[in-house]
C-alpha positions as CSV (number, residue, x, y, z in Angstrom):
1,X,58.6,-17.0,32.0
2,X,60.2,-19.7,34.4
3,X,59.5,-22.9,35.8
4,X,61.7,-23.4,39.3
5,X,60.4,-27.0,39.9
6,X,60.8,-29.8,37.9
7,X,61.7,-33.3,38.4
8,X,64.3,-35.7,36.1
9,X,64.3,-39.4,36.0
10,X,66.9,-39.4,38.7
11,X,64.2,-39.5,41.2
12,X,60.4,-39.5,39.9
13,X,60.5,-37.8,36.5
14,X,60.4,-39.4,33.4
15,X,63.0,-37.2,31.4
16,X,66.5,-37.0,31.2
17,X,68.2,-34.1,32.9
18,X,69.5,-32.9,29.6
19,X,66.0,-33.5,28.2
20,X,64.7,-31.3,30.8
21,X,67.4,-28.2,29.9
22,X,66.7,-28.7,26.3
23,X,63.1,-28.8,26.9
24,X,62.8,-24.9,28.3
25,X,64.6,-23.7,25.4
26,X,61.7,-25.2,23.3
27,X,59.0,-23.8,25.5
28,X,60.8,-20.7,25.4
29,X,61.6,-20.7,29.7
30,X,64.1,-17.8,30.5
31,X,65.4,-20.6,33.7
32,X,64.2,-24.1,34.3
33,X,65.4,-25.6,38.1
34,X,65.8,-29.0,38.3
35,X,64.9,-30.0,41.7
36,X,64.9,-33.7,42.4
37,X,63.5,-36.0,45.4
38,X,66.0,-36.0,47.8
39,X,69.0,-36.7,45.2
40,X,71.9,-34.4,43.6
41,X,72.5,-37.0,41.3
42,X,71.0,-35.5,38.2
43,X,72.8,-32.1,38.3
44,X,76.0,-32.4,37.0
45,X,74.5,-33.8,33.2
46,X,71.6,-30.8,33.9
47,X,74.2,-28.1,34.9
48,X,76.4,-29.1,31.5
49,X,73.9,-28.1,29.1
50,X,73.8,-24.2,29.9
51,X,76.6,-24.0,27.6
52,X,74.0,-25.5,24.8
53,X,70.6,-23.9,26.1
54,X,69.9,-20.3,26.5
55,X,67.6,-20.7,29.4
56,X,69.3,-20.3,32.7
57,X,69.7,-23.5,35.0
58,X,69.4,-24.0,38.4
59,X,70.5,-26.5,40.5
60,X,68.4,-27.3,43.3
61,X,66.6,-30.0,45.4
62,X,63.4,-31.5,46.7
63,X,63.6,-32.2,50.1
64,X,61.1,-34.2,52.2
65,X,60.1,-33.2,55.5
66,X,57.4,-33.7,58.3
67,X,56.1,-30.6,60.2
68,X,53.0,-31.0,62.2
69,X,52.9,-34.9,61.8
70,X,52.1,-34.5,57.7
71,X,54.5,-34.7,54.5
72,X,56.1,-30.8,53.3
73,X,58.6,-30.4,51.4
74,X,61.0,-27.9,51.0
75,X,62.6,-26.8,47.6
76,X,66.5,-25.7,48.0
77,X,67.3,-23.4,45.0
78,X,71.0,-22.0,43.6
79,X,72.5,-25.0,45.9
80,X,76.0,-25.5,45.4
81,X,75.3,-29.2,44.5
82,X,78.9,-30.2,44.8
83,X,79.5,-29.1,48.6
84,X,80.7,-32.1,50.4
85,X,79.1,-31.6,53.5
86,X,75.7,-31.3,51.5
87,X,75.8,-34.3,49.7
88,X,76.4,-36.6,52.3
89,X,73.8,-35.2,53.8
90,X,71.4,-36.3,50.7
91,X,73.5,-39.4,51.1
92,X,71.9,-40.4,54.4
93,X,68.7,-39.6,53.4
94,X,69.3,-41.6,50.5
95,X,70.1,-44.7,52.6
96,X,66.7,-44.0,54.9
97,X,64.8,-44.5,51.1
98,X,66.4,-47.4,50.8
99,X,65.5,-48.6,54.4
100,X,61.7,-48.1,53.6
101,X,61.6,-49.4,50.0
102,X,62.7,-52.6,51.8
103,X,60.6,-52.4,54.4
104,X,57.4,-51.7,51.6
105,X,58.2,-54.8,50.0
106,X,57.9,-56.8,53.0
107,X,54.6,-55.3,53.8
108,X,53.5,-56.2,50.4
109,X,54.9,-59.7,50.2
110,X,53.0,-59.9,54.0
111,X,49.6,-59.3,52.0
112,X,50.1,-61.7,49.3
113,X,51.5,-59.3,46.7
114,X,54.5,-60.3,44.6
115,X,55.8,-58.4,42.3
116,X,59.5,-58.5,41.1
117,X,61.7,-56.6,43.2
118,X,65.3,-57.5,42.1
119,X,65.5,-56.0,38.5
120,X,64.0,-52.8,39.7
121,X,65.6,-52.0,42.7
122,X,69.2,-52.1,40.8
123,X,67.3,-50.4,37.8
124,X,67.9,-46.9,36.4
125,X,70.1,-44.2,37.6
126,X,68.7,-42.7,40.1
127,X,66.7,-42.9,43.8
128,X,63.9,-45.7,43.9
129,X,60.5,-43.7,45.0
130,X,57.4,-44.8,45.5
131,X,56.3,-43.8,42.1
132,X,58.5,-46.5,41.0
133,X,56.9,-48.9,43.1
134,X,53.5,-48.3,42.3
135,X,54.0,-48.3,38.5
136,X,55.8,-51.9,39.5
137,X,52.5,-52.4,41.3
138,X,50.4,-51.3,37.5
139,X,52.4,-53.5,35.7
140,X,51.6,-56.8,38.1
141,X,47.9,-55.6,37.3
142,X,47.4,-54.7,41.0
143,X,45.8,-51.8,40.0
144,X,44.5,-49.5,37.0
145,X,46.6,-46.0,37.8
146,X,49.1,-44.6,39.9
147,X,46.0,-43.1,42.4
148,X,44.2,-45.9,42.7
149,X,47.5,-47.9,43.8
150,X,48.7,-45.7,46.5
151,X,45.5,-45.2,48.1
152,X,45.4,-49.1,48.3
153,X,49.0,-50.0,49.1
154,X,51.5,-47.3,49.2
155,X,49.8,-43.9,50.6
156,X,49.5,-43.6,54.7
157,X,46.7,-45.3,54.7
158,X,47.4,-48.2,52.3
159,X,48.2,-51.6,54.0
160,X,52.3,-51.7,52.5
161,X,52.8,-48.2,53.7
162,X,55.9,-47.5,55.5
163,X,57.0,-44.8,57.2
164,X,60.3,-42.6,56.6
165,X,62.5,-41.2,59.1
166,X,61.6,-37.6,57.4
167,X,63.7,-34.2,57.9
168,X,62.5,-31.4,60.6
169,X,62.1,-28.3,58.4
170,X,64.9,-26.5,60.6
171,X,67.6,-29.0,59.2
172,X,66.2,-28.8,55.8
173,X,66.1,-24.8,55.7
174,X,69.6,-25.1,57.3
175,X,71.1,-27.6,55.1
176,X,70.0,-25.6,52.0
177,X,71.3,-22.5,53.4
178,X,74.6,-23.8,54.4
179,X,75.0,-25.3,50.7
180,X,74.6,-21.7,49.2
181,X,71.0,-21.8,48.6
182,X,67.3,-20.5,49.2
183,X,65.0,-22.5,50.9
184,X,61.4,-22.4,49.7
185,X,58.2,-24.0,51.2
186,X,57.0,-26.3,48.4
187,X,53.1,-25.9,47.0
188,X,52.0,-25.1,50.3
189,X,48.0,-25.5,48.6
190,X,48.6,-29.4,48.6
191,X,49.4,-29.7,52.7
192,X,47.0,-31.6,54.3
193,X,44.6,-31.8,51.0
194,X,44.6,-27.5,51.1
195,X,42.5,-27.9,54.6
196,X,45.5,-25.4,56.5
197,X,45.8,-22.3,57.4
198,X,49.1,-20.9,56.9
199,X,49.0,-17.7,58.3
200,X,51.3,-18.3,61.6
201,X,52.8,-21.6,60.5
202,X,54.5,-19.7,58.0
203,X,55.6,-17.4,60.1
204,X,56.7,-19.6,62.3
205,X,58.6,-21.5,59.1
206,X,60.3,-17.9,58.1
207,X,61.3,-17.7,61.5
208,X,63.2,-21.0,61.5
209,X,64.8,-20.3,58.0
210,X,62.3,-20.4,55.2
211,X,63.3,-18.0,52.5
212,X,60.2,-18.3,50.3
213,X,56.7,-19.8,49.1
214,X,56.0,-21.9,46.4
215,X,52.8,-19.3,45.2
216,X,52.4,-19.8,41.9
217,X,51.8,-23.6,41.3
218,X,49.2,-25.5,38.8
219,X,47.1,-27.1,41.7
220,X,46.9,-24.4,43.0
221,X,43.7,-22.7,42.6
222,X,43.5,-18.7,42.1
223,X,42.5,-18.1,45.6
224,X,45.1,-20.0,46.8
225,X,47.5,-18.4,44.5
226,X,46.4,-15.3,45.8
227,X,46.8,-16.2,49.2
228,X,50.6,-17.3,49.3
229,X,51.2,-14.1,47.9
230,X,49.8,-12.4,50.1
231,X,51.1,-14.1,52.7
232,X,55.0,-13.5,51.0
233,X,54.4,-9.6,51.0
234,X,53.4,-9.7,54.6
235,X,55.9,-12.1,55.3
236,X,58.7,-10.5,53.3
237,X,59.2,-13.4,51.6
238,X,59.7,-14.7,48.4
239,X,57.5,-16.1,45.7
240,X,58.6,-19.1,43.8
241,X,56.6,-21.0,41.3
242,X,56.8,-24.3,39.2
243,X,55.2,-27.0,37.4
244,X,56.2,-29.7,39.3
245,X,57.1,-31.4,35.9
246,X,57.5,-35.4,36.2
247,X,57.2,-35.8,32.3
248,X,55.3,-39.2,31.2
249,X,54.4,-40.0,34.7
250,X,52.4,-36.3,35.0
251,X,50.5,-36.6,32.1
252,X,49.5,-33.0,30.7
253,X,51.3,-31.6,33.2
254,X,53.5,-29.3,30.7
255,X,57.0,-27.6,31.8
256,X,56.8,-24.2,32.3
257,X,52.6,-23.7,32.0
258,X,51.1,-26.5,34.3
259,X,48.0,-27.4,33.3
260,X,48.1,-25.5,30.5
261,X,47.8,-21.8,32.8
262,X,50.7,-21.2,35.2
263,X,52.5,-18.4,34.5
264,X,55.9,-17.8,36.8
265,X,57.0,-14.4,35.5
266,X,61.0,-13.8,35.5
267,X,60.6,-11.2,38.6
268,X,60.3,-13.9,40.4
269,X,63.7,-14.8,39.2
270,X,65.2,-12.2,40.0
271,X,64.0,-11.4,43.7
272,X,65.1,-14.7,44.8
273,X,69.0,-14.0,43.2
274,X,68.3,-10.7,45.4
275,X,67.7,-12.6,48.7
276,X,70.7,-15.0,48.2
């Protein structure tokens, strides 16, 4: 069993990257991928446990995208995470984070909502996200969970929301490619609230450089599941699957099982080393 999508406190996880390689040897994963928002910083102290861990680690990437006017993401797997050209690619879209965060906090100082910026944005090791900001938001007692917050102030309809100069999926597929990786279409079930139908926008995705389909995902239901596999066989593309693992900030959200049923066999593994 493997779990290709998780997520380290270097973005929007609550775990250490080491805790996260140490954590699929105790679930028992055969590989764990550690695929952060938009950041390559986590990797190196992820990539230097495989000589401690017996599970196989991946280095990959969570890239955020816009294709038909909504959010997608796109997962880069078995990225060489030290290219040079690739990470100063991350790097700008780093600095567009940065851009919005600061823009957010206008928008919420504009509606009469203060909460202390400074120690935050300096704070921790990795990318500021809008997770961050909302749990921010929690602890001001602007809210009673992370839902109820973005749907008041930080989703596209909230009244701080701010919009981000996103990737086209055609760069993101290329980037990934041209770093050594396999581009996947990240839990595909969750576009547009799962009111989509895929069939020629994936297509259209494999034609521009889409290597796989995130199939097997926990909110994803079996149809669904069923679905994006179908849709890889006629596409000749791969499956991928993951957990989506954010730690704390997931809660029962489990590496390697989901909710408590996903099941990514190793095939999967192994037919995605095949494409690369």
């Amino acid at each position: 069993m493997i779990d290709l999508h998780s997520h380290s406190s270097y973005s929007d996880g609550w775990d250490a990257p080491e805790e996260i390689a140490a954590l699929a040897d105790q679930v028992g994963l055969s590989a764990v991928a550690l695929t952060d928002h938009d950041t390559l910083e986590g990797l190196d102290a992820f990539m230097g446990q495989q000589c401690i861990v017996s599970a196989r680690l991946v280095p990959g990437i969570e890239l955020s995208c816009e294709f038909v006017g909504r959010d997608l993401h796109v997962l880069g797997l078995f990225i060489d995470h030290r290219d040079t050209t690739f990470r100063e690619r991350v790097w700008g879209l780093q600095r567009r984070r940065e851009k919005r965060n600061v823009k957010i906090f206008e928008n919420l100082r504009g509606h009469g909502v203060k909460i202390p910026e400074e120690p935050f944005l300096g704070d921790g090791p990795g990318l500021l996200t809008r997770g961050h900001i909302a749990d921010m938001l929690l602890e001001g007692g602007y809210g009673a969970t992370r839902t109820e917050v973005f749907h008041k102030y930080l989703g596209e309809d909230g009244i701080a929301y701010a919009p981000f100069e996103f990737l086209s999926p055609r760069d993101a597929f290329a980037w990934v490619r041209e770093a050594g990786g396999l581009p996947v279409v990240a839990h595909p079930g969750r576009f547009t609230m799962g009111r989509f139908v895929w069939d020629k926008a994936m297509a259209h995705l494999k034609d521009i450089g889409a290597g796989g389909i995130e199939a097997h995902y926990p909110d994803h239901c079996v149809a669904e599941t069923a679905y994006f596999l179908g849709l890889c066989e006629t596409l000749d593309m791969a499956a991928c699957g993951g957990s989506d693992y954010h730690g704390r900030y997931k809660p029962g959200c489990m590496l390697g099982v989901g909710w408590g049923n996903l099941h990514v066999p190793d095939r999967v593994l192994e037919d995605l080393l095949g494409r690369l």
